[in-house]
N, C-alpha and C positions, 0 to 999 in steps of 0.2 A: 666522194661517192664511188661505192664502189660499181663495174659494168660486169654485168655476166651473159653470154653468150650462150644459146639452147637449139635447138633446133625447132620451138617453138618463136623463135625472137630475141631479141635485145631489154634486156631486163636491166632496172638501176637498183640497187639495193638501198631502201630510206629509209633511216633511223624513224621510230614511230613513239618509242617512251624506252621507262628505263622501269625495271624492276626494284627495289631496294632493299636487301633481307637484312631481319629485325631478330635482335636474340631475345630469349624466353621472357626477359624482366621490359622489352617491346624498346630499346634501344638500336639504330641504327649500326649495321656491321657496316665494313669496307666489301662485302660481299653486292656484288649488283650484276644483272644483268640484264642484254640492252636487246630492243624487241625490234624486227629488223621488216616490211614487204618489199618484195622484190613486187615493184611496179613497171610496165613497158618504157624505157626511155624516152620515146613519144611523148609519152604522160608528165615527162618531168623538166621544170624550168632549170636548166644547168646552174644559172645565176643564184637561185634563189635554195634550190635542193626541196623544190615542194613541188606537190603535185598539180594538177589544175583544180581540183578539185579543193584542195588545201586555199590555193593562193583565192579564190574565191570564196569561201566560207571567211576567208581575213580580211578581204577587200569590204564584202558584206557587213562584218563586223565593225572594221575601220570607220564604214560610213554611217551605218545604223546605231551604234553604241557609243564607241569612244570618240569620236568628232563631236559630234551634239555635247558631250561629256566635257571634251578640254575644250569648246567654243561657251559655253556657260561659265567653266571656272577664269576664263580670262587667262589663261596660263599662259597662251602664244603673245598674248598682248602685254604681261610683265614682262615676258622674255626679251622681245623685242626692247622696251622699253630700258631696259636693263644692259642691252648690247651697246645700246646708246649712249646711254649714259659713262659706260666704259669707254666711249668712241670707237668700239669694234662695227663694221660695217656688214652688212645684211644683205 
C-alpha cells in the first residue's frame, strides 16, 4: 500500500478494481488499468489493506450469506472428517 502525505492528512492509496480493455472482435487485450481511492490511513486496516467499511460489508456477508451456506452444505464437517481420516490433526 501505498502512503501519501498532503497537507490535508495521511492518505493510503487502495486498489478498488481493475479495468480490462477488450479489442473490436470483444477479446481480452494485455491492456488494463487499475482504479485506485486514496482513503485516510485511519480508515484502513494495515493487515488486511481494507477499509472499515469494506471489512464490514465482508464480516456481514461472511455471517449472513456464506456461513448459513457452507453450514448447510456440510463442507467443514467432510473437511474435518477427512483431516482425520489422513491422521492430520485440527
Amino acid at each position: 500500500m501505498e502512503t501519501i502525505k498532503t497537507n490535508l492528512g495521511t492518505f493510503t492509496r487502495v486498489l478498488k478494481g481493475v479495468v480490462c480493455f477488450r479489442d473490436s472482435d470483444g477479446n481480452f487485450t494485455q491492456r488494463k488499468v487499475f482504479l485506485y481511492a486514496e482513503v485516510p490511513t485511519s480508515e484502513v486496516n494495515p493487515k488486511t489493506g481494507l477499509t472499515r467499511g469494506e471489512e464490514s460489508v465482508a464480516e456481514t456477508a461472511a455471517e449472513t450469506v456464506f456461513m448459513p451456506l457452507f453450514r448447510k452444505s456440510n463442507v467443514f464437517k467432510q473437511y474435518i472428517e477427512g483431516c482425520k481420516a489422513e491422521g492430520i490433526e485440527i
